[in-house]
C-alpha positions as CSV (number, residue, x, y, z in Angstrom):
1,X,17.2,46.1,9.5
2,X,17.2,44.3,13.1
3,X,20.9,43.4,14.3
4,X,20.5,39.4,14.3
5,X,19.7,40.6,10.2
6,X,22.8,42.6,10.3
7,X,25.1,39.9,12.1
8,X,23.6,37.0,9.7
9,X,25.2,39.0,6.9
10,X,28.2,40.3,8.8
11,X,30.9,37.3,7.4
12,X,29.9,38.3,3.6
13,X,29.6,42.1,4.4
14,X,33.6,41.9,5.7
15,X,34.7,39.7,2.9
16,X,32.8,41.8,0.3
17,X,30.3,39.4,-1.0
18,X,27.2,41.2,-1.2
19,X,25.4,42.7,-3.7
20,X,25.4,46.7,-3.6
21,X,21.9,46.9,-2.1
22,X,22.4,45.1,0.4
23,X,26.1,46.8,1.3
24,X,24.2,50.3,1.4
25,X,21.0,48.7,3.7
26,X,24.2,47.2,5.8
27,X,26.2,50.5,5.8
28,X,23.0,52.2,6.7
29,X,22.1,50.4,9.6
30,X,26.4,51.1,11.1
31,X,25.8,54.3,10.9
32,X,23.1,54.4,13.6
33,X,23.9,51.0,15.5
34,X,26.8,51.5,17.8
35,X,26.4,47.9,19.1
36,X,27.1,46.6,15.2
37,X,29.3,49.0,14.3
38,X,31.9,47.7,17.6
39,X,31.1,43.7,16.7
40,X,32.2,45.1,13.2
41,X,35.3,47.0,14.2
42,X,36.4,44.2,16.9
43,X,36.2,42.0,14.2
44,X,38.4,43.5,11.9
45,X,41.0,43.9,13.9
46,X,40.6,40.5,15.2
47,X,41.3,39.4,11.5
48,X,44.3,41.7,10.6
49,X,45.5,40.4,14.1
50,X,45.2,37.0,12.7
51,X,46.5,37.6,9.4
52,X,49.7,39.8,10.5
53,X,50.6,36.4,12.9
54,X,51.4,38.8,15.7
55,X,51.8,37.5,18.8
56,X,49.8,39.9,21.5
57,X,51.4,39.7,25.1
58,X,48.8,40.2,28.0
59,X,49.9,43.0,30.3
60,X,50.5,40.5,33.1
61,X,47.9,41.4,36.0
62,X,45.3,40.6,33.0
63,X,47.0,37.1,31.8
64,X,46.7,36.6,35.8
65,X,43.5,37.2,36.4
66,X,42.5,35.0,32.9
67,X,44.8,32.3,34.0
68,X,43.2,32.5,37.7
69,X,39.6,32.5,36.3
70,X,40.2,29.7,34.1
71,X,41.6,27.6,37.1
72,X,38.2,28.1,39.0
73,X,36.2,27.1,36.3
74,X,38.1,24.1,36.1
75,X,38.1,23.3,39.5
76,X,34.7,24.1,39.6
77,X,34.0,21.8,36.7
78,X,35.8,18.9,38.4
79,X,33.9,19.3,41.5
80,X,30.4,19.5,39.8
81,X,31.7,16.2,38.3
82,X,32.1,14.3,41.1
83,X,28.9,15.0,42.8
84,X,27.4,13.6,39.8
């Protein structure tokens, strides 16, 4: 199993909705493919993060740097706008 196989199925493979074959060929291919088995983990917790309604504070030199980065990209944005 290739990984765009793996992440086509990866929705239904979290939410249980696969038939056993294809949970053991899934399983199978985690156990050797780091790169799947983090998009799988990550995911997961992004859910439960979701479902518990948690709000998650940014340490603040990281909500900085996001804020500052978005900023740019704005700015950029506008500028690439007006030369159009």
């Amino acid at each position: 199993m290739k990984c765009t196989e793996f992440l086509r199925e990866l929705s239904d493979y979290l939410d249980g909705k696969i038939t056993e074959d294809l949970q053991a060929e899934l399983d199978e291919h985690l156990h050797w493919c780091r790169e799947c088995h983090v998009v799988v983990n990550t995911t997961k917790k992004t859910i439960e993060i979701y479902r518990d309604n948690q709000i998650y504070e940014l340490p603040t030199p990281l909500r900085n740097r996001l804020h500052e980065a978005i900023m740019t990209k704005c700015r950029h944005s506008k500028e690439t706008k007006k030369d159009i």
